[in-house]
PDB file with one MODEL, atoms N, CA, C and O in Angstrom:
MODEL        1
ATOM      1  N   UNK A   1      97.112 123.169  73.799  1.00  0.00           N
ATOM      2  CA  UNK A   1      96.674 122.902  75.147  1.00  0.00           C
ATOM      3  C   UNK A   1      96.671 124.226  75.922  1.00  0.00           C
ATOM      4  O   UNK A   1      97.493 125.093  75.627  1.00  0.00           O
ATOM      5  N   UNK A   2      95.784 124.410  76.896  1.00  0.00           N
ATOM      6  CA  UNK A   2      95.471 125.766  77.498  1.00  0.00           C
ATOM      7  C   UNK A   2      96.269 125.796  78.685  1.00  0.00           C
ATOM      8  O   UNK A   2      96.316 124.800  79.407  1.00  0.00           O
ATOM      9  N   UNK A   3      97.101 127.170  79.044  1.00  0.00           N
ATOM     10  CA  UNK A   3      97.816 126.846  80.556  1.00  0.00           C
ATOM     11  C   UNK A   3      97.212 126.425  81.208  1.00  0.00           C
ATOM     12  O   UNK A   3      97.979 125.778  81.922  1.00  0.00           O
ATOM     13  N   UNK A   4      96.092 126.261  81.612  1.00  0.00           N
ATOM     14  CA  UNK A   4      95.218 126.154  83.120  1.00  0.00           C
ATOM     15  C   UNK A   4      95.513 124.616  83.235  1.00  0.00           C
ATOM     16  O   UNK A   4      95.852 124.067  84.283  1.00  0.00           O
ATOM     17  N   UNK A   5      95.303 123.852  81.753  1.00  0.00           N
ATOM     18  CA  UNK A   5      95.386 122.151  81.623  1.00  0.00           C
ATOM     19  C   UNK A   5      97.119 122.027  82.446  1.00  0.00           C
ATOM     20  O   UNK A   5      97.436 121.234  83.332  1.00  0.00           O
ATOM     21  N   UNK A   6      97.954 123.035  81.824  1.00  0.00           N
ATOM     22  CA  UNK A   6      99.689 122.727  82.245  1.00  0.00           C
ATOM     23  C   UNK A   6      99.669 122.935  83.191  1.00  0.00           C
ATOM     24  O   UNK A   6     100.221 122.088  83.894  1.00  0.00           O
ATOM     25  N   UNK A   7      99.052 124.161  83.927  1.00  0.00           N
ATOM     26  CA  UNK A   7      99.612 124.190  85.511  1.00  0.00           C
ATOM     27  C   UNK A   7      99.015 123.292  86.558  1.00  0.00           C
ATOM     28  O   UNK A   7      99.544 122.973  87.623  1.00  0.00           O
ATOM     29  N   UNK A   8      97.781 122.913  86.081  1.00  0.00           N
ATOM     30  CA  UNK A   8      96.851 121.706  87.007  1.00  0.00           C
ATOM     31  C   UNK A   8      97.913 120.524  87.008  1.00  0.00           C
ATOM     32  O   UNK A   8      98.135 119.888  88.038  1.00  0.00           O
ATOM     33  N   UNK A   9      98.628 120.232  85.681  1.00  0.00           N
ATOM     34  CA  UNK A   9      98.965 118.943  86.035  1.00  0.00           C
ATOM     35  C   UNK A   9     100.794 119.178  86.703  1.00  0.00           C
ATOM     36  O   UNK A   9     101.477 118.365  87.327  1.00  0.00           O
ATOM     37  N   UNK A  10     101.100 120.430  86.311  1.00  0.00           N
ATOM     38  CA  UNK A  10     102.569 120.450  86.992  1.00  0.00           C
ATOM     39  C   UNK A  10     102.148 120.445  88.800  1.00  0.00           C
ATOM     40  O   UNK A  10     102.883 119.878  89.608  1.00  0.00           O
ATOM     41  N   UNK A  11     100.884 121.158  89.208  1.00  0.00           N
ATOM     42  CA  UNK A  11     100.651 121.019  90.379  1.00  0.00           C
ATOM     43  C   UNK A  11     100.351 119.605  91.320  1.00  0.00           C
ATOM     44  O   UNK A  11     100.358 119.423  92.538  1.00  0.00           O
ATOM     45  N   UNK A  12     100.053 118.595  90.021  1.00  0.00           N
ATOM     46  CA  UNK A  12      99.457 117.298  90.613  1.00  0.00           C
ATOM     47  C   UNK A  12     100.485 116.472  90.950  1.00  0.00           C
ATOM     48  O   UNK A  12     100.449 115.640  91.857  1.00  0.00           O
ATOM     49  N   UNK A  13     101.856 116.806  89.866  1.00  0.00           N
ATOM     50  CA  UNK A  13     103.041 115.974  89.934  1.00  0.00           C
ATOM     51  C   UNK A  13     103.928 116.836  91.106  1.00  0.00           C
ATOM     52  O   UNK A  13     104.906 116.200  91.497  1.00  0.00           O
ATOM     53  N   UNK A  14     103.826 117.612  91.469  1.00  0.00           N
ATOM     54  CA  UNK A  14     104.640 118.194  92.578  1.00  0.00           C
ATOM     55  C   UNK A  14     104.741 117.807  93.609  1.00  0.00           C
ATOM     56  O   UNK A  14     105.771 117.521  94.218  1.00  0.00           O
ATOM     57  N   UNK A  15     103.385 117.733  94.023  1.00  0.00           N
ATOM     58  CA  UNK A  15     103.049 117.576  95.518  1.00  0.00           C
ATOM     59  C   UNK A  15     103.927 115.845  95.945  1.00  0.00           C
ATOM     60  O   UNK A  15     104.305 115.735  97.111  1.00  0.00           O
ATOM     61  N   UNK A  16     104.117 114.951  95.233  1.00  0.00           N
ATOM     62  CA  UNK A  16     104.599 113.885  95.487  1.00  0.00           C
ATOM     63  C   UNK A  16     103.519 112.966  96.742  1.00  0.00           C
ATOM     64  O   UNK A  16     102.412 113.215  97.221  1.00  0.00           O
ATOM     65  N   UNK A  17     104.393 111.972  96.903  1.00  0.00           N
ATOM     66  CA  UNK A  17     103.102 111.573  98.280  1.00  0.00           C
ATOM     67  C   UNK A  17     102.986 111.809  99.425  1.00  0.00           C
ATOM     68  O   UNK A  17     103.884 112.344 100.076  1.00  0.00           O
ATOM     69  N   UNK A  18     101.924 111.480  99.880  1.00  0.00           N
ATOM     70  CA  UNK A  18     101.246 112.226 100.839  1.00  0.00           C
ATOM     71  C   UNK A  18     102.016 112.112 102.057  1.00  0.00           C
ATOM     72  O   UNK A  18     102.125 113.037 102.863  1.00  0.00           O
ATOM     73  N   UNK A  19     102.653 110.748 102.215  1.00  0.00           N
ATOM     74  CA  UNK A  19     102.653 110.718 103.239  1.00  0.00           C
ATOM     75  C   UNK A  19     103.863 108.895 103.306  1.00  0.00           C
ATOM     76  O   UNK A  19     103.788 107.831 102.691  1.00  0.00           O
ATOM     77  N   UNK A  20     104.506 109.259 104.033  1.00  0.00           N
ATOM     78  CA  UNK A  20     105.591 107.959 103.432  1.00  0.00           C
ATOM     79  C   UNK A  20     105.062 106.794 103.857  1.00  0.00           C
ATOM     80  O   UNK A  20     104.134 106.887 104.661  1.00  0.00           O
ATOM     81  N   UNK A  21     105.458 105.588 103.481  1.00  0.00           N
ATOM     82  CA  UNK A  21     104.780 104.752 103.655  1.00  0.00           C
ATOM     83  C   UNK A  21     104.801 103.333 104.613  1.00  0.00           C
ATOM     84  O   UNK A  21     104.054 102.357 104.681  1.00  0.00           O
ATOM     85  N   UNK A  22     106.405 103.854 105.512  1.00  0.00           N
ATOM     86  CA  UNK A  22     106.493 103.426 106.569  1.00  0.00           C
ATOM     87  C   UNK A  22     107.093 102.213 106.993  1.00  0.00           C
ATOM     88  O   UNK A  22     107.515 101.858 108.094  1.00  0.00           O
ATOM     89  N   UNK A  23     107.031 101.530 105.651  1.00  0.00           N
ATOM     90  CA  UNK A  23     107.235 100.111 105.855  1.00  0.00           C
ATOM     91  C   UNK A  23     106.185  99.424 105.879  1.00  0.00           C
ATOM     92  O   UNK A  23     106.394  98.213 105.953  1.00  0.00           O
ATOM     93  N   UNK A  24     104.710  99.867 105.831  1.00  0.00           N
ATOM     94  CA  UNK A  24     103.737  99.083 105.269  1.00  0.00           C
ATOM     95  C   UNK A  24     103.779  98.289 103.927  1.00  0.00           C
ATOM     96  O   UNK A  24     104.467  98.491 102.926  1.00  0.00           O
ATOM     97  N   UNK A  25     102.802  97.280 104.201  1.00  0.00           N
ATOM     98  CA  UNK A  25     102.550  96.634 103.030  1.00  0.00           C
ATOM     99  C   UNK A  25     101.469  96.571 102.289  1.00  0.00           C
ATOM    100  O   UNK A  25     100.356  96.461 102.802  1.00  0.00           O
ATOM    101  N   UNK A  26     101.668  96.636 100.939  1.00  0.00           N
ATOM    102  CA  UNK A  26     100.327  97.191 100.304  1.00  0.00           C
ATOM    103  C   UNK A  26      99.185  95.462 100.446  1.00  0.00           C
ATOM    104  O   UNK A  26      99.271  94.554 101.273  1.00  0.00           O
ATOM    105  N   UNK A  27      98.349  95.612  99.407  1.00  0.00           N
ATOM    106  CA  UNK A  27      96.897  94.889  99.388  1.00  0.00           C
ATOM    107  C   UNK A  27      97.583  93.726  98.657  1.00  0.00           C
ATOM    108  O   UNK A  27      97.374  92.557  98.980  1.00  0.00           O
ATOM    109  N   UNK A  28      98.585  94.159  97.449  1.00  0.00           N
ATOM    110  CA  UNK A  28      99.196  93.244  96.688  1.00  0.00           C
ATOM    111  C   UNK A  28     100.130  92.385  97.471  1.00  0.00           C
ATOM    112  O   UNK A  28     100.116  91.190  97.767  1.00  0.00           O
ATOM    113  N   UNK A  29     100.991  93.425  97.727  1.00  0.00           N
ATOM    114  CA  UNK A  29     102.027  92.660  99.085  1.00  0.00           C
ATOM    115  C   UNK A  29     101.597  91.707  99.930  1.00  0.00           C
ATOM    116  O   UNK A  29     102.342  90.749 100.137  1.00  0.00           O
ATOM    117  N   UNK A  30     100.302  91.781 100.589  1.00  0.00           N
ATOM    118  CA  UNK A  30      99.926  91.316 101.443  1.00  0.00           C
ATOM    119  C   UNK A  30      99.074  89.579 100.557  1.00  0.00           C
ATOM    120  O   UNK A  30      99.345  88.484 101.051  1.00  0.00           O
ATOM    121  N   UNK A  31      98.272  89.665  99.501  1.00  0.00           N
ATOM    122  CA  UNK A  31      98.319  88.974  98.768  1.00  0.00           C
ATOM    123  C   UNK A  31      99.133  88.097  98.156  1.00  0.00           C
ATOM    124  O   UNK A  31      98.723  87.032  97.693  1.00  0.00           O
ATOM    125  N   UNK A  32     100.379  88.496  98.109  1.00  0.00           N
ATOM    126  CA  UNK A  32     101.015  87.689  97.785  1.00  0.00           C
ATOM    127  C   UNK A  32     102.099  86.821  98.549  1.00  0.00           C
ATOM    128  O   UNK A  32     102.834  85.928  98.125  1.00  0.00           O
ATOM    129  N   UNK A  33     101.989  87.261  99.557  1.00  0.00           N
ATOM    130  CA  UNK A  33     102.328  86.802 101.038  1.00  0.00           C
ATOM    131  C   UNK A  33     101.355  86.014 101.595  1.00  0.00           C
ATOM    132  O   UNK A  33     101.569  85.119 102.412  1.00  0.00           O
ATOM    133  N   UNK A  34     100.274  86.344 101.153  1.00  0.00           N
ATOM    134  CA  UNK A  34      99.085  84.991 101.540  1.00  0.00           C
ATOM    135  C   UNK A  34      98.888  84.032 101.117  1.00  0.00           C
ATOM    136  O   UNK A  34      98.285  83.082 101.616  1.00  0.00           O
ATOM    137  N   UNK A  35      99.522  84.167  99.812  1.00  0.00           N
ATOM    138  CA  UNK A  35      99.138  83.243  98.119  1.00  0.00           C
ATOM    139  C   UNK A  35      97.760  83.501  98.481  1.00  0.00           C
ATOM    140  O   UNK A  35      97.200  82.797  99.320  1.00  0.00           O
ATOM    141  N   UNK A  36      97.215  84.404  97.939  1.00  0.00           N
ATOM    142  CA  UNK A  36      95.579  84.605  98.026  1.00  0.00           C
ATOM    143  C   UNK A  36      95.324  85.792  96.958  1.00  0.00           C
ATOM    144  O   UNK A  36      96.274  86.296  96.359  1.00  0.00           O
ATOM    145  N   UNK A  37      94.232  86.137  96.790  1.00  0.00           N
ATOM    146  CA  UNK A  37      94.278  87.148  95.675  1.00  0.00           C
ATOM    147  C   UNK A  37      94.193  88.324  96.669  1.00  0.00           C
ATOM    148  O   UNK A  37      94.749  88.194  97.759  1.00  0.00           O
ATOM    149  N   UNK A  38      93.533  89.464  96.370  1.00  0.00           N
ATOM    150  CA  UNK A  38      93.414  90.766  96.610  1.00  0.00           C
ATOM    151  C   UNK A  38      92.183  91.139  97.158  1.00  0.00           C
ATOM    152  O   UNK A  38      91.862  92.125  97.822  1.00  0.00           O
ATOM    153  N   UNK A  39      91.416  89.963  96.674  1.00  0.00           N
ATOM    154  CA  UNK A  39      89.558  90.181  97.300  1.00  0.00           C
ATOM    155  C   UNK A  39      89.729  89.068  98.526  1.00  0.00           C
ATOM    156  O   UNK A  39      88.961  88.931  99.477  1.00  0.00           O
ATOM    157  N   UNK A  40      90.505  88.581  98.350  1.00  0.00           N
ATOM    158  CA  UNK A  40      90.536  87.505  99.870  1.00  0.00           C
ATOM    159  C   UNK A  40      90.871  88.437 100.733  1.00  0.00           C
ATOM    160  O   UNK A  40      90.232  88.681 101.757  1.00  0.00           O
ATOM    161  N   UNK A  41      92.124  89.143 100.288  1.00  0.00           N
ATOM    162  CA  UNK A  41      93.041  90.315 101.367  1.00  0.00           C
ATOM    163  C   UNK A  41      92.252  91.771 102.177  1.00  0.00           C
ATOM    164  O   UNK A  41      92.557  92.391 103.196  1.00  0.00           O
ATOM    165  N   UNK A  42      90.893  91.967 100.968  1.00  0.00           N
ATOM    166  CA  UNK A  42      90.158  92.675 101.355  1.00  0.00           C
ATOM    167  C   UNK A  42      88.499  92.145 102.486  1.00  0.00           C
ATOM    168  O   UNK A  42      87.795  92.806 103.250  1.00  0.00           O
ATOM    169  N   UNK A  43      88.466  90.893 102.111  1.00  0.00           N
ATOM    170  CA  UNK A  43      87.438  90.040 102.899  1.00  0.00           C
ATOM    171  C   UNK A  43      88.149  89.923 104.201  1.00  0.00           C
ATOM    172  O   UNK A  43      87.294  89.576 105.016  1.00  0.00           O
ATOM    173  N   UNK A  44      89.568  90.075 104.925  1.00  0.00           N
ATOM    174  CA  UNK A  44      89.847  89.612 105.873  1.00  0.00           C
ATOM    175  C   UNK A  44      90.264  90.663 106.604  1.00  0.00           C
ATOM    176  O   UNK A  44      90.646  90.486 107.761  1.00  0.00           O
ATOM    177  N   UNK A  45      90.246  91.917 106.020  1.00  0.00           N
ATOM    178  CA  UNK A  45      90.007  93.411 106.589  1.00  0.00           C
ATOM    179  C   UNK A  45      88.918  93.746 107.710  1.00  0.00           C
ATOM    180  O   UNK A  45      87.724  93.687 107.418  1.00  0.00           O
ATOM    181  N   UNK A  46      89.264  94.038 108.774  1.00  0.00           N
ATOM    182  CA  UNK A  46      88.578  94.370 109.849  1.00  0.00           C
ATOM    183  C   UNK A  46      88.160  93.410 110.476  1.00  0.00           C
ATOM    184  O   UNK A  46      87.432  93.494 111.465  1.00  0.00           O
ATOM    185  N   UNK A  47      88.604  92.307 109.935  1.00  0.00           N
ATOM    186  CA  UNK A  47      88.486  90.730 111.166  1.00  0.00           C
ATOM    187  C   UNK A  47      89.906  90.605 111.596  1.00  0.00           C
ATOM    188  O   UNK A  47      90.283  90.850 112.742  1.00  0.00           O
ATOM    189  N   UNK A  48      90.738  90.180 110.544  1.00  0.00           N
ATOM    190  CA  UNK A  48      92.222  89.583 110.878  1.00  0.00           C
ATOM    191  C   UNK A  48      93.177  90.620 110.143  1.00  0.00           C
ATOM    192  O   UNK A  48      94.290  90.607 110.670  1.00  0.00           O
ATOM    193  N   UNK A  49      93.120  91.132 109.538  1.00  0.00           N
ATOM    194  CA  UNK A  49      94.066  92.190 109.042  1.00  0.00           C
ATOM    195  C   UNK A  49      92.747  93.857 109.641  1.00  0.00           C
ATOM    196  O   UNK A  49      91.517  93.900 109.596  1.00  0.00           O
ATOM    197  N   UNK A  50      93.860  95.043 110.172  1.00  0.00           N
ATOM    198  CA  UNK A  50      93.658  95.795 110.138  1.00  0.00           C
ATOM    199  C   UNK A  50      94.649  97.002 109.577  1.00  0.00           C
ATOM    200  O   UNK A  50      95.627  97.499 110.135  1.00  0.00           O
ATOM    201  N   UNK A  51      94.096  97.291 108.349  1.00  0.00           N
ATOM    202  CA  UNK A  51      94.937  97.925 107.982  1.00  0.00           C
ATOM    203  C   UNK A  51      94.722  99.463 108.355  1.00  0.00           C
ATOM    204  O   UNK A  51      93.559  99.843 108.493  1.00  0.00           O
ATOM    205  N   UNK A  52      95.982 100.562 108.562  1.00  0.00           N
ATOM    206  CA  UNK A  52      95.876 101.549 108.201  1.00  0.00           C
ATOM    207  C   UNK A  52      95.762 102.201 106.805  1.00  0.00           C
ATOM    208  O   UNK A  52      96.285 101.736 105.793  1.00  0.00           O
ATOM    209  N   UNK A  53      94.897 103.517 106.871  1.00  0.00           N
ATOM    210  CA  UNK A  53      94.356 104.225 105.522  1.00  0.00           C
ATOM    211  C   UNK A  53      95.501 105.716 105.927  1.00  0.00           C
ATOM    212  O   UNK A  53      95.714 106.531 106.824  1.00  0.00           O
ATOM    213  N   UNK A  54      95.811 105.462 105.034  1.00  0.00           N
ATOM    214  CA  UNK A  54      96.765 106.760 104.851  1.00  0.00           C
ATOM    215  C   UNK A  54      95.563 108.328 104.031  1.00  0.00           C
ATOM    216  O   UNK A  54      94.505 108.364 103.402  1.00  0.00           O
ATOM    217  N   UNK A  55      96.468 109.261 104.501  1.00  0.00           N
ATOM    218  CA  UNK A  55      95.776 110.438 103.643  1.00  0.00           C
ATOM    219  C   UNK A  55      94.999 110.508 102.165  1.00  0.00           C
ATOM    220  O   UNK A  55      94.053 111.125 101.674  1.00  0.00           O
ATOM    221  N   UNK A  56      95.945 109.528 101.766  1.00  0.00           N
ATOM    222  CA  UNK A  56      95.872 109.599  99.888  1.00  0.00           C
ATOM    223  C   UNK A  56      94.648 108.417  99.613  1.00  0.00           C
ATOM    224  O   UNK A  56      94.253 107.998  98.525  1.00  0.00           O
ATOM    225  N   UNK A  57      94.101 107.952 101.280  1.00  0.00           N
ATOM    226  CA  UNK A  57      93.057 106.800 100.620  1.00  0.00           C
ATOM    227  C   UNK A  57      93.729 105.038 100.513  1.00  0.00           C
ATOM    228  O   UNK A  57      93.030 104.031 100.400  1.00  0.00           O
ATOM    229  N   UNK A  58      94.970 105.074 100.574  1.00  0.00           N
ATOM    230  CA  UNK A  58      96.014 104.226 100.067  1.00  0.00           C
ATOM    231  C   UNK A  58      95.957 103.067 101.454  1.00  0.00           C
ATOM    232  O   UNK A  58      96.370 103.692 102.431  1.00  0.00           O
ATOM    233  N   UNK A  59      95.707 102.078 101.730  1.00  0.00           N
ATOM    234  CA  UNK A  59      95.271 101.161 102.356  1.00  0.00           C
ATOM    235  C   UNK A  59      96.989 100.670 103.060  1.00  0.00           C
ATOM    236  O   UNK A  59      97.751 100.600 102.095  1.00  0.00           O
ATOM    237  N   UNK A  60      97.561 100.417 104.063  1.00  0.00           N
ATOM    238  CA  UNK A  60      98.942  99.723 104.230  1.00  0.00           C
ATOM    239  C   UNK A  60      98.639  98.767 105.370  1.00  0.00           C
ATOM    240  O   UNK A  60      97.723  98.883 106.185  1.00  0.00           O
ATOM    241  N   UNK A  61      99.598  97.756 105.299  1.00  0.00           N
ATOM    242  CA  UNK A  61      99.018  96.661 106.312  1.00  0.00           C
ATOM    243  C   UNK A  61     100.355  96.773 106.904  1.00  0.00           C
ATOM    244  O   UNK A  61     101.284  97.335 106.324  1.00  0.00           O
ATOM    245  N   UNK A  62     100.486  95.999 108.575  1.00  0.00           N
ATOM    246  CA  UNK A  62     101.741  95.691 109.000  1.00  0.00           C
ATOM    247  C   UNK A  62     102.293  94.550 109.001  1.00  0.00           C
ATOM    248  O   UNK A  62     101.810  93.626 109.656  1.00  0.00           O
ATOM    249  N   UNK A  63     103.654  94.384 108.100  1.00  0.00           N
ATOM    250  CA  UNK A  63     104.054  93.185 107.941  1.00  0.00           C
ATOM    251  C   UNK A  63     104.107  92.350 109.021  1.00  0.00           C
ATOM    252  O   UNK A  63     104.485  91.194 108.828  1.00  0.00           O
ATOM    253  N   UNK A  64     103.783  92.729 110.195  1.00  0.00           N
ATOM    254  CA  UNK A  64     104.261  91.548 111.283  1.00  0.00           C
ATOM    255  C   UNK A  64     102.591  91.127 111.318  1.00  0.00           C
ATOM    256  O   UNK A  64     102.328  89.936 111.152  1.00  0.00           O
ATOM    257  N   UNK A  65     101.893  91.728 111.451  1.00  0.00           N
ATOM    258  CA  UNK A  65     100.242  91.453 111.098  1.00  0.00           C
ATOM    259  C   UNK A  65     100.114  90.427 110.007  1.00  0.00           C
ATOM    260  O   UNK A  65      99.600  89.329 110.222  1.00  0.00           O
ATOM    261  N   UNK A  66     100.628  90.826 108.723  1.00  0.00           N
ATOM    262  CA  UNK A  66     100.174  89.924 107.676  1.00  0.00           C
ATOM    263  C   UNK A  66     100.551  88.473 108.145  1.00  0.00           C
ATOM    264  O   UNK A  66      99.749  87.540 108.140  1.00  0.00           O
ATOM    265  N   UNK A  67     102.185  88.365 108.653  1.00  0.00           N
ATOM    266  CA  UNK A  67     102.746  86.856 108.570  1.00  0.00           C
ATOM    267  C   UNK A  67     101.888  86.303 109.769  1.00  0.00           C
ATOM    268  O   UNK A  67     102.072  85.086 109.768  1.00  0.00           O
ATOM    269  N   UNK A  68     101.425  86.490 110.323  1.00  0.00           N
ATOM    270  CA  UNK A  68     100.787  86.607 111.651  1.00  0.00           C
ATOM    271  C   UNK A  68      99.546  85.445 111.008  1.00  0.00           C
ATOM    272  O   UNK A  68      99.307  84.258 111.230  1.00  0.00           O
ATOM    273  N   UNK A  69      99.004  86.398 110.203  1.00  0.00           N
ATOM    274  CA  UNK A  69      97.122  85.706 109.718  1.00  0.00           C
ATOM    275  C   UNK A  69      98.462  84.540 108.819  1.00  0.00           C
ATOM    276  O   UNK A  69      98.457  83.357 109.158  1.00  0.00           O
ATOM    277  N   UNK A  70      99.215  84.882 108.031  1.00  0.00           N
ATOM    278  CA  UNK A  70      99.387  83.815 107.423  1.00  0.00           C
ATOM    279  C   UNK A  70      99.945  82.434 108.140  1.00  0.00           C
ATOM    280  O   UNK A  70      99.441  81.367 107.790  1.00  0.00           O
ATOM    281  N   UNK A  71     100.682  82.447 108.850  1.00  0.00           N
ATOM    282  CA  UNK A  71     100.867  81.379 109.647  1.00  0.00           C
ATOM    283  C   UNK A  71      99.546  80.820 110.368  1.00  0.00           C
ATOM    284  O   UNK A  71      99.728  79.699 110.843  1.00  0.00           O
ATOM    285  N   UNK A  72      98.177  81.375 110.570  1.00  0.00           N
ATOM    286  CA  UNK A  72      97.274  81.000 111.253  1.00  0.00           C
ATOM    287  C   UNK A  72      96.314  79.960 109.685  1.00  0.00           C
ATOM    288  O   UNK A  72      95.859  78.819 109.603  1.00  0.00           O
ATOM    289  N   UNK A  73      96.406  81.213 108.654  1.00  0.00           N
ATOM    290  CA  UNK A  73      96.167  80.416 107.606  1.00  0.00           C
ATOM    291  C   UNK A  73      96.437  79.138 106.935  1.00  0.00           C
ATOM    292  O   UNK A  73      95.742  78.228 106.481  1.00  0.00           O
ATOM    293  N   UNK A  74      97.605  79.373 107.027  1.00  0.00           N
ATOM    294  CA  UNK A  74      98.641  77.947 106.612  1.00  0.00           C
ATOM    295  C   UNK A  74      98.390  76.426 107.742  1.00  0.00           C
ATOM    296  O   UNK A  74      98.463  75.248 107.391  1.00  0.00           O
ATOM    297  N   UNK A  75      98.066  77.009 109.239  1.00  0.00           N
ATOM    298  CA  UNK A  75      97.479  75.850 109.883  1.00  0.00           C
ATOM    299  C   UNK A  75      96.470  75.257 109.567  1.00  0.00           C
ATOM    300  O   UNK A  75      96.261  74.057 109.389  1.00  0.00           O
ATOM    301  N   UNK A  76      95.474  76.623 109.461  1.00  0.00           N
ATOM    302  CA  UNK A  76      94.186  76.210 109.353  1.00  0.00           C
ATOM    303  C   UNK A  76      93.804  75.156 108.175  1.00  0.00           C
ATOM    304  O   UNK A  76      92.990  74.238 108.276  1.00  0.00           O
ATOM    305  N   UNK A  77      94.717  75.563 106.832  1.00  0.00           N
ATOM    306  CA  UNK A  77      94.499  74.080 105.778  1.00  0.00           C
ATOM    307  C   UNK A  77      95.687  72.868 105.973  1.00  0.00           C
ATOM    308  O   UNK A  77      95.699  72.021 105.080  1.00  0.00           O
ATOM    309  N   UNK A  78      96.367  72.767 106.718  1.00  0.00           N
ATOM    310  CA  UNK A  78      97.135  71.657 107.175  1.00  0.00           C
ATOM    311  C   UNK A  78      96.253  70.814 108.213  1.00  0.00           C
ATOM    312  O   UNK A  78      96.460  69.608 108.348  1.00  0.00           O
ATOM    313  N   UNK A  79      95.417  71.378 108.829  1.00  0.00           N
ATOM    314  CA  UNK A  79      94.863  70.810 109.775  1.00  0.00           C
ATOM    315  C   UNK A  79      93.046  70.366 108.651  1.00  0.00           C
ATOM    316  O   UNK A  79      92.365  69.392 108.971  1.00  0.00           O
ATOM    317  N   UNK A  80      92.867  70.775 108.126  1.00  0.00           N
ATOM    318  CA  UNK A  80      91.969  70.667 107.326  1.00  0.00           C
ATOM    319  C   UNK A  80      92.146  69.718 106.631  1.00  0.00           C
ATOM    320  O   UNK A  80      91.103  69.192 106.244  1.00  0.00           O
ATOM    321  N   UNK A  81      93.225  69.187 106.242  1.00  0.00           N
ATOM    322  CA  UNK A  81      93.939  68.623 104.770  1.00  0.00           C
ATOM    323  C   UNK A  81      92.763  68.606 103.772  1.00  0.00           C
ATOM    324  O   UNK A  81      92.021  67.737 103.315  1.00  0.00           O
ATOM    325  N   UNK A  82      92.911  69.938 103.631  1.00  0.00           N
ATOM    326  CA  UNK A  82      91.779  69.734 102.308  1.00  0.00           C
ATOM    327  C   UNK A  82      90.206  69.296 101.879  1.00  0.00           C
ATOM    328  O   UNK A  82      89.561  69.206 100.835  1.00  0.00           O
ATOM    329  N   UNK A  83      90.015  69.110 103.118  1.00  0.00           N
ATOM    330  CA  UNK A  83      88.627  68.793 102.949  1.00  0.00           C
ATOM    331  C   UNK A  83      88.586  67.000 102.877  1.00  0.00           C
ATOM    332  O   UNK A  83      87.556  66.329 102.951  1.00  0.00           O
ATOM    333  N   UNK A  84      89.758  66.554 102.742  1.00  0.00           N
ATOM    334  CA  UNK A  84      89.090  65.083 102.490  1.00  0.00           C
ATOM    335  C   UNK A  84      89.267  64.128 103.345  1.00  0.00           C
ATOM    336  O   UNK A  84      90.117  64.202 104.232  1.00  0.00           O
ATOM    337  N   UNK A  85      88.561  63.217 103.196  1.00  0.00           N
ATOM    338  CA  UNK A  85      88.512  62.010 104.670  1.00  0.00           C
ATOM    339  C   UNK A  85      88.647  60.965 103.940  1.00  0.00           C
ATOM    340  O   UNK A  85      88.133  60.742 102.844  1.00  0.00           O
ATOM    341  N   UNK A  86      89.535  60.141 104.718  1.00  0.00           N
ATOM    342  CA  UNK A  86      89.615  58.908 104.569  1.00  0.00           C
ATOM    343  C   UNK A  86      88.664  57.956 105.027  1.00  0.00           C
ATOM    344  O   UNK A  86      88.249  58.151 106.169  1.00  0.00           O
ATOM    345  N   UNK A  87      88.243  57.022 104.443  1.00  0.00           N
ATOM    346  CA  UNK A  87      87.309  56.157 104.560  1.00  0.00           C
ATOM    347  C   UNK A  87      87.547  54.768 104.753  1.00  0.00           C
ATOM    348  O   UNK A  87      86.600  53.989 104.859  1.00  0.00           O
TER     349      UNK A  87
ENDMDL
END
């Protein structure tokens, strides 16, 4: 292996991250706090979740935000019951 390959990657592992992370919650976090997947979590971006983008690109939501949509969520299909009517 050629130095240039060793020092690129001792330089990549150094730097550590960008930027701490605050107590945000990631896309997963937030997903799984929704019981929803990750493309739901991203469909509800810039309506009901706004997340901050950190330096590194890295997406973080605020936990008081997430429980927030989720309690609105959790009404919204209690009050729904599911789609079905009694007849």
């Amino acid at each position: 292996m050629s130095t240039d390959v060793e020092e690129s990657r001792e330089d990549k592992n150094s730097k550590g991250p960008a930027a701490p992370n605050l107590g945000l919650l990631t896309r997963a976090d937030v997903a799984a706090l929704l019981r929803c997947s990750i493309s739901s979590v991203r469909r509800l971006e810039g309506d009901a979740l706004h997340p901050i983008v950190g330096p590194d690109g890295v997406h973080g939501f605020d936990p008081a935000e997430a429980a927030r949509v989720g309690g609105q969520r959790t009404a919204r299909l209690v009050e729904g019951s599911c789609g079905f009517q009694k007849f």
